[in-house]
N, CA, C and O atoms as CSV, one atom per row, in Angstrom:
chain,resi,resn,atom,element,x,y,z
A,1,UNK,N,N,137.779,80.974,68.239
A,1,UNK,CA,C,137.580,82.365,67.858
A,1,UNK,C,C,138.171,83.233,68.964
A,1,UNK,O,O,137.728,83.083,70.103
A,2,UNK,N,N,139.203,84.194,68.713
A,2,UNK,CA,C,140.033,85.015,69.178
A,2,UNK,C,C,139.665,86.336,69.171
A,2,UNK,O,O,140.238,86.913,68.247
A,3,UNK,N,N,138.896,87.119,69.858
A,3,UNK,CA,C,138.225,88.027,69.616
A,3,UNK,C,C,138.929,89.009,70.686
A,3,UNK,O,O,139.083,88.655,71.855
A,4,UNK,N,N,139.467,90.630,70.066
A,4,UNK,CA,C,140.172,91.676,71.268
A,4,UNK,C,C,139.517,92.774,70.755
A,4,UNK,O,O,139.547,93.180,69.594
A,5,UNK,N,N,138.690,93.405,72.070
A,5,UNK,CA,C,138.555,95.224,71.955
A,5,UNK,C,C,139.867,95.978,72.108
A,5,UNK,O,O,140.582,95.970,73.110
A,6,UNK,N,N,140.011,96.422,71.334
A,6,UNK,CA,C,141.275,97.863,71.140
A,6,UNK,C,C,141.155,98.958,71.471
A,6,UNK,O,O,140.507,99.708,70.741
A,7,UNK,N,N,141.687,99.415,72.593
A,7,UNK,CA,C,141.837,100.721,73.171
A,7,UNK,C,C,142.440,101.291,72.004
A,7,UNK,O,O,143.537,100.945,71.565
A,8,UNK,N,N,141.279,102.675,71.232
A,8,UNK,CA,C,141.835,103.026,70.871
A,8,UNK,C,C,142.928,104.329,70.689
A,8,UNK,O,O,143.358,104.921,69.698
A,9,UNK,N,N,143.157,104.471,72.187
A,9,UNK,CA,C,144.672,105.101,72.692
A,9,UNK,C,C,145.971,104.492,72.102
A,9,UNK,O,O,146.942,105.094,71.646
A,10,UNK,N,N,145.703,102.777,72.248
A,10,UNK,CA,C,146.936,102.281,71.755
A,10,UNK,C,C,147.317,102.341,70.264
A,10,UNK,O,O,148.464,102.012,69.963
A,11,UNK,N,N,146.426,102.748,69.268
A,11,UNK,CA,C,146.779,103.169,68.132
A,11,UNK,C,C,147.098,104.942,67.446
A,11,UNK,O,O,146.363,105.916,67.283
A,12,UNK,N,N,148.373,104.710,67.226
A,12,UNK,CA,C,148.635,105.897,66.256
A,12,UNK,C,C,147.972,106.105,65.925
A,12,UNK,O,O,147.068,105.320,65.638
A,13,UNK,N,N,147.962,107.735,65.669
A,13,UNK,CA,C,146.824,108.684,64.643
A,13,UNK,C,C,146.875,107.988,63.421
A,13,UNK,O,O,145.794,107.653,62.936
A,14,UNK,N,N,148.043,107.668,62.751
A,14,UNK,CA,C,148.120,106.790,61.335
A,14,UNK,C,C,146.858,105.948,61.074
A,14,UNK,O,O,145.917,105.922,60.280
A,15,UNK,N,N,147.367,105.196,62.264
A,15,UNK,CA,C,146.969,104.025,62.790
A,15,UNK,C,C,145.248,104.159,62.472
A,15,UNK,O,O,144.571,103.493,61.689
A,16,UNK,N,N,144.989,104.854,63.043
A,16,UNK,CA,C,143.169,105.163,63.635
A,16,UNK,C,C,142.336,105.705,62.722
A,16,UNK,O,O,141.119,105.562,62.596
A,17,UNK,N,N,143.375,106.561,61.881
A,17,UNK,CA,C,142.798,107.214,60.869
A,17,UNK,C,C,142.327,105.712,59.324
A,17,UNK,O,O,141.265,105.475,58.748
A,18,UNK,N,N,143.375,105.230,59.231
A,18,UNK,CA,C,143.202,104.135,58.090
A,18,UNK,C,C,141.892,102.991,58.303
A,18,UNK,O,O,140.988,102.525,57.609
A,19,UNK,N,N,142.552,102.819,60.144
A,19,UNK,CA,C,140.666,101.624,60.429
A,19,UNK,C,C,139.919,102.539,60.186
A,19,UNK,O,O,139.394,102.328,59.093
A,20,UNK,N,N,139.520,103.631,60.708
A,20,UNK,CA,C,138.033,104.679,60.411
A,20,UNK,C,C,138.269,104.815,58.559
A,20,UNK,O,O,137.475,105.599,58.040
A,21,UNK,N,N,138.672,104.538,58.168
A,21,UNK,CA,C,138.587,105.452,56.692
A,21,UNK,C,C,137.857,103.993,56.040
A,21,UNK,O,O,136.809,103.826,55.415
A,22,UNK,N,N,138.994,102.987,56.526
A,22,UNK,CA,C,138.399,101.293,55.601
A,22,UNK,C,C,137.226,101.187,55.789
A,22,UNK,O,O,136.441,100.955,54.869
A,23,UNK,N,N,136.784,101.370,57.316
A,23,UNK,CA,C,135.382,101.116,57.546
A,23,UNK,C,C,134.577,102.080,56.836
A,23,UNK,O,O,133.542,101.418,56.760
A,24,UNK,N,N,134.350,103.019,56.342
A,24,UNK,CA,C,133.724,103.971,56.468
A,24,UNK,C,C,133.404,104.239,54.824
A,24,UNK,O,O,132.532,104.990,54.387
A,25,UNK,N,N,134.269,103.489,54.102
A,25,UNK,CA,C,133.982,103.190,52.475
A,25,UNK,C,C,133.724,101.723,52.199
A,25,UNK,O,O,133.705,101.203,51.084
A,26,UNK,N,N,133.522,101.112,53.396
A,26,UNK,CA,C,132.659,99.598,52.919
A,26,UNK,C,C,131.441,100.332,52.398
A,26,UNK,O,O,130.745,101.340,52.516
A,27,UNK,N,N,131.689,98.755,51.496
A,27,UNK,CA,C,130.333,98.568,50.761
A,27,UNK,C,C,128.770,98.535,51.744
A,27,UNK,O,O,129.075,98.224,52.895
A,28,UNK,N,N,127.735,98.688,51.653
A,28,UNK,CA,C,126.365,98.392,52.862
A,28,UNK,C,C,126.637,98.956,53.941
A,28,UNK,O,O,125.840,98.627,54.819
A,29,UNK,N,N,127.967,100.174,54.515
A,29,UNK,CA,C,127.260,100.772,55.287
A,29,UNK,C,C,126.453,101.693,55.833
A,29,UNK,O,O,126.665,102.872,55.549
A,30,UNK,N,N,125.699,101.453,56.451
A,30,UNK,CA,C,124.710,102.408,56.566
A,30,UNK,C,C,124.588,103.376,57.662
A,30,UNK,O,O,124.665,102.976,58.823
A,31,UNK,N,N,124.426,104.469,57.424
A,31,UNK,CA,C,124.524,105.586,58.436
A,31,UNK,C,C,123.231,106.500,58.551
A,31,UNK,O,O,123.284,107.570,59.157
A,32,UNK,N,N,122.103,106.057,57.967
A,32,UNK,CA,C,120.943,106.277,58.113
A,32,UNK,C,C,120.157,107.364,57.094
A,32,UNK,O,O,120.578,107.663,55.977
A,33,UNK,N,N,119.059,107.838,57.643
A,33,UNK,CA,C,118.403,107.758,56.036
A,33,UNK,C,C,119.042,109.341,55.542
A,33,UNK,O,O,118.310,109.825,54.679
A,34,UNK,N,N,120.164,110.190,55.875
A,34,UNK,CA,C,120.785,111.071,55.307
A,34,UNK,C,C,121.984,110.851,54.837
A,34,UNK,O,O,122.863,110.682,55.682
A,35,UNK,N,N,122.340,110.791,53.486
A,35,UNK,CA,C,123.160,110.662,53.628
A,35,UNK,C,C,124.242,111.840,53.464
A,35,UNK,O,O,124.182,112.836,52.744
A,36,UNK,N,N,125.549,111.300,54.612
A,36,UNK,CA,C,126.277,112.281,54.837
A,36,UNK,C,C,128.120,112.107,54.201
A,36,UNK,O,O,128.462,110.977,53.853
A,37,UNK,N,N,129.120,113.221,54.109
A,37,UNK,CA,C,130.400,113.207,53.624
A,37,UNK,C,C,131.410,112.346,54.044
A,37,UNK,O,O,131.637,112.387,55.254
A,38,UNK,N,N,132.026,111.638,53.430
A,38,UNK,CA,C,133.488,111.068,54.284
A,38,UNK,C,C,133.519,111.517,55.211
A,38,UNK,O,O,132.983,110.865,56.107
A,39,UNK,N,N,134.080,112.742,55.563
A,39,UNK,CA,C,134.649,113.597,55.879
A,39,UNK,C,C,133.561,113.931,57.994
A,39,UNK,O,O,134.032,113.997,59.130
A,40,UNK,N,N,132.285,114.019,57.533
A,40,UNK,CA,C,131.026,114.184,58.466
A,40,UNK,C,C,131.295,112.910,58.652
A,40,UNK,O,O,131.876,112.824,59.733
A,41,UNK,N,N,131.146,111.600,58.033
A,41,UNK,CA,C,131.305,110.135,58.946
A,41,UNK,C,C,132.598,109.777,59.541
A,41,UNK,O,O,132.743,108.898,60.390
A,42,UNK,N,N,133.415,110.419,59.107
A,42,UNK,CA,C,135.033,110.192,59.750
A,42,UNK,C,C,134.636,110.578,61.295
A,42,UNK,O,O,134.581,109.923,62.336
A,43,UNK,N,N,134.377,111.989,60.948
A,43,UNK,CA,C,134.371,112.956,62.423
A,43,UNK,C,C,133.494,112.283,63.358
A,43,UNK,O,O,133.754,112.414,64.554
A,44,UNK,N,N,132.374,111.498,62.968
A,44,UNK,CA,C,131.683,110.821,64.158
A,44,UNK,C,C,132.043,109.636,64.461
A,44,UNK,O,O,131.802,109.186,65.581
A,45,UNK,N,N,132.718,108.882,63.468
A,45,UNK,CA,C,133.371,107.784,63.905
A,45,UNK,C,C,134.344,107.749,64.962
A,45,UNK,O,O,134.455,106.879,65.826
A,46,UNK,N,N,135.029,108.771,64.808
A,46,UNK,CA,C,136.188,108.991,65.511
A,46,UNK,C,C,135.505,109.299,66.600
A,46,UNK,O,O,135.741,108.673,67.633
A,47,UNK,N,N,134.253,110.607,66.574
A,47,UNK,CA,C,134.163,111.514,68.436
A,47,UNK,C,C,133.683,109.907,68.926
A,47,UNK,O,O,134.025,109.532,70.047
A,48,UNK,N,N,132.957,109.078,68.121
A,48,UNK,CA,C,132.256,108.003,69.010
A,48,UNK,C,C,133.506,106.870,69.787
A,48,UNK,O,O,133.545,106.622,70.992
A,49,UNK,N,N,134.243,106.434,68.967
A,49,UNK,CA,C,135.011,105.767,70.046
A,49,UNK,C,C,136.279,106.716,70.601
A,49,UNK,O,O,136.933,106.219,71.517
A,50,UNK,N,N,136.636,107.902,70.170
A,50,UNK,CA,C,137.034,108.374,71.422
A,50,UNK,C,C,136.023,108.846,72.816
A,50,UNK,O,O,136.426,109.280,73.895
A,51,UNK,N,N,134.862,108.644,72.464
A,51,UNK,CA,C,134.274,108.926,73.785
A,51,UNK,C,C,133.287,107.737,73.968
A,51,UNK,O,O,132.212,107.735,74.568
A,52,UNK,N,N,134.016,106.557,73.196
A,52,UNK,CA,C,133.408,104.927,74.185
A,52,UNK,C,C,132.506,104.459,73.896
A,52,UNK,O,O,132.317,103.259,74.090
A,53,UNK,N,N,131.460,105.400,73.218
A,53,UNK,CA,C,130.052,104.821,72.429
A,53,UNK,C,C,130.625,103.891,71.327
A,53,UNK,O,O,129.730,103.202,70.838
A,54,UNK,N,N,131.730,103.689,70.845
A,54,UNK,CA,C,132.142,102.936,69.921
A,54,UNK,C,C,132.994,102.292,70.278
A,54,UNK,O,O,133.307,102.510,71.448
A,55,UNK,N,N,133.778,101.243,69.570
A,55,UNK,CA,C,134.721,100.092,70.496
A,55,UNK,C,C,135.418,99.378,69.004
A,55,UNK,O,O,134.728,98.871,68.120
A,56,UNK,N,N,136.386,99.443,68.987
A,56,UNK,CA,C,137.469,98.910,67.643
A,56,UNK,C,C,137.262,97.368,68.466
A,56,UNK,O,O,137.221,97.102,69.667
A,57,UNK,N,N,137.178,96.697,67.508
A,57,UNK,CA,C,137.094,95.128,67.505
A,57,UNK,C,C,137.772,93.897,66.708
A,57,UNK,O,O,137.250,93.185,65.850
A,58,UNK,N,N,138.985,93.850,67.192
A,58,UNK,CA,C,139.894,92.916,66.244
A,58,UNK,C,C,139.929,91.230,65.857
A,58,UNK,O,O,140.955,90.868,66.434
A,59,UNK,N,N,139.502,90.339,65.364
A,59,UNK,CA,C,139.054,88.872,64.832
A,59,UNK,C,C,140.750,88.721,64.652
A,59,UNK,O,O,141.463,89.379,63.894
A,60,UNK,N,N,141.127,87.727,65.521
A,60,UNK,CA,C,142.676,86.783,65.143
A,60,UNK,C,C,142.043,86.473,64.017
A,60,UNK,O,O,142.263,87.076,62.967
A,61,UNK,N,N,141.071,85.359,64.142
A,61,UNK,CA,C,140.844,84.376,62.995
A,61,UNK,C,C,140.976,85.158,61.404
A,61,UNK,O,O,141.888,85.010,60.591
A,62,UNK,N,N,139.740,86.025,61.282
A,62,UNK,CA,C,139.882,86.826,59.905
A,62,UNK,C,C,140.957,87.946,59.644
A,62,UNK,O,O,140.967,88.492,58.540
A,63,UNK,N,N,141.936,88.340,60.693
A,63,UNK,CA,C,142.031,88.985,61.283
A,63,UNK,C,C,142.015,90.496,60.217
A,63,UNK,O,O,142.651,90.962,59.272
A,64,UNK,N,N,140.831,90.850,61.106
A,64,UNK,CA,C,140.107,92.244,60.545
A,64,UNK,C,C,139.647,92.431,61.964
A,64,UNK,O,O,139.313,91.677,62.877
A,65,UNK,N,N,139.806,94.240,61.729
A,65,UNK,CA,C,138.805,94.887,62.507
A,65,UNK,C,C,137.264,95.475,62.160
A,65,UNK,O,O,136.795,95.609,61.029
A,66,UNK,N,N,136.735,95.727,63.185
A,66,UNK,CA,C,135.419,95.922,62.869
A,66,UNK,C,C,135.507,97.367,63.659
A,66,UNK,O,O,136.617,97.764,64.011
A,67,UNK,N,N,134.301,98.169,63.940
A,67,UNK,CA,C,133.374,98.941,64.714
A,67,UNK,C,C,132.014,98.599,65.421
A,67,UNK,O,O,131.149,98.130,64.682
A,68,UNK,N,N,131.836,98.695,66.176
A,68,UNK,CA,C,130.760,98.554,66.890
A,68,UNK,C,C,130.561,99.557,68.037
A,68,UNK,O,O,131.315,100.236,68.734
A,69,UNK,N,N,128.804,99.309,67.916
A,69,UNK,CA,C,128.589,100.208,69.015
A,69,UNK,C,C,128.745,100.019,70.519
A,69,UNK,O,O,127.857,99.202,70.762
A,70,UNK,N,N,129.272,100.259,71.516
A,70,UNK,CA,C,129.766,99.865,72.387
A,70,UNK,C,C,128.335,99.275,73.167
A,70,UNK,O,O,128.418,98.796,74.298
A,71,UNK,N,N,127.170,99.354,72.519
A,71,UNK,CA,C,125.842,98.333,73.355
A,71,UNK,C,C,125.385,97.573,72.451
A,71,UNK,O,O,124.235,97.151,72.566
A,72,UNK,N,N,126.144,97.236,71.390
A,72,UNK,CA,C,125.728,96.388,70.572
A,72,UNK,C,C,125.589,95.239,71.342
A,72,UNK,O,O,126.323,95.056,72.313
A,73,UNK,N,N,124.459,94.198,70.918
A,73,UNK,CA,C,124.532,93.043,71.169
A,73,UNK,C,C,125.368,91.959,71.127
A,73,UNK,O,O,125.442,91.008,71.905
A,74,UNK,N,N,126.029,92.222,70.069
A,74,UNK,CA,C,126.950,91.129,69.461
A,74,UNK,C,C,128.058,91.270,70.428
A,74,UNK,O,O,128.724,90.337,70.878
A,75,UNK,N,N,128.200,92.589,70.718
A,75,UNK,CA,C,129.248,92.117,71.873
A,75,UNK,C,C,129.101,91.854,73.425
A,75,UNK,O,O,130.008,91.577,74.210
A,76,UNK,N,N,127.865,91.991,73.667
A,76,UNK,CA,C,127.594,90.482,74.833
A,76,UNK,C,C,127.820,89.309,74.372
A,76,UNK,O,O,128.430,88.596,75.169
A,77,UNK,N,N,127.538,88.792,73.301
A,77,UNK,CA,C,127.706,87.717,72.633
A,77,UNK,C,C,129.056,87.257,72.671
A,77,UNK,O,O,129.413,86.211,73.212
A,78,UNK,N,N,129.876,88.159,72.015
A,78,UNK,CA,C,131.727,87.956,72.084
A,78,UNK,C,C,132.471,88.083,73.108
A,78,UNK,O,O,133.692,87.935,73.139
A,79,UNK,N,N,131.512,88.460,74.293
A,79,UNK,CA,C,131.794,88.510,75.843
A,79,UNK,C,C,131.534,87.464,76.758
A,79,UNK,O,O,132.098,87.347,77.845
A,80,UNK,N,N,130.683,86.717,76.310
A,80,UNK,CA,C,129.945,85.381,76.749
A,80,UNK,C,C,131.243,84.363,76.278
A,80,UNK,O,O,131.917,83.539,76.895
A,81,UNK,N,N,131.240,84.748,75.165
A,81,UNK,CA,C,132.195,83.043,74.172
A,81,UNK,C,C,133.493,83.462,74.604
A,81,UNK,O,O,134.248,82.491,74.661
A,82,UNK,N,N,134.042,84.542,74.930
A,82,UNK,CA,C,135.738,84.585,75.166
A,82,UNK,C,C,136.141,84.835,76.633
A,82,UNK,O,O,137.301,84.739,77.032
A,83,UNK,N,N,134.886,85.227,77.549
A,83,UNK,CA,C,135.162,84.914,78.976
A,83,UNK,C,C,134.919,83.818,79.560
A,83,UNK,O,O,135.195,83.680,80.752
């Protein structure tokens, strides 16, 4: 398992805009008990990993990206197995 955090500086606006949009019309996600616009979850998706609380997360294997919160657990976990 091939696991890379993505600065996401190194992606085009194109680029940044399409991962935030895919993620953000999955199916089960949840953004808590209001619910809010594309448009309102774009904008926090985005302020969050441009300001690091969030972290783009790329799988060689599946290769898909994810989001996560930059204290998520799982990524001690993916920090443990790939260091």
């Amino acid at each position: 398992m091939l696991i890379h955090i993505i600065p996401v500086n190194k992606l085009s606006s194109k680029a940044l805009k399409g991962v935030i949009e895919e993620f953000i019309s999955r199916d089960g996600t949840d953004y808590g008990a209001i619910e809010a616009s594309m448009e309102t979850n774009f904008k926090q998706v985005k302020y969050k990993l441009k300001a690091g609380s969030a972290v783009l997360v790329f799988d060689d294997e599946t290769e898909t990206t994810n989001i996560f919160l930059a204290d998520d657990p799982i990524l001690k976990k993916i920090d443990s197995l790939t260091g």
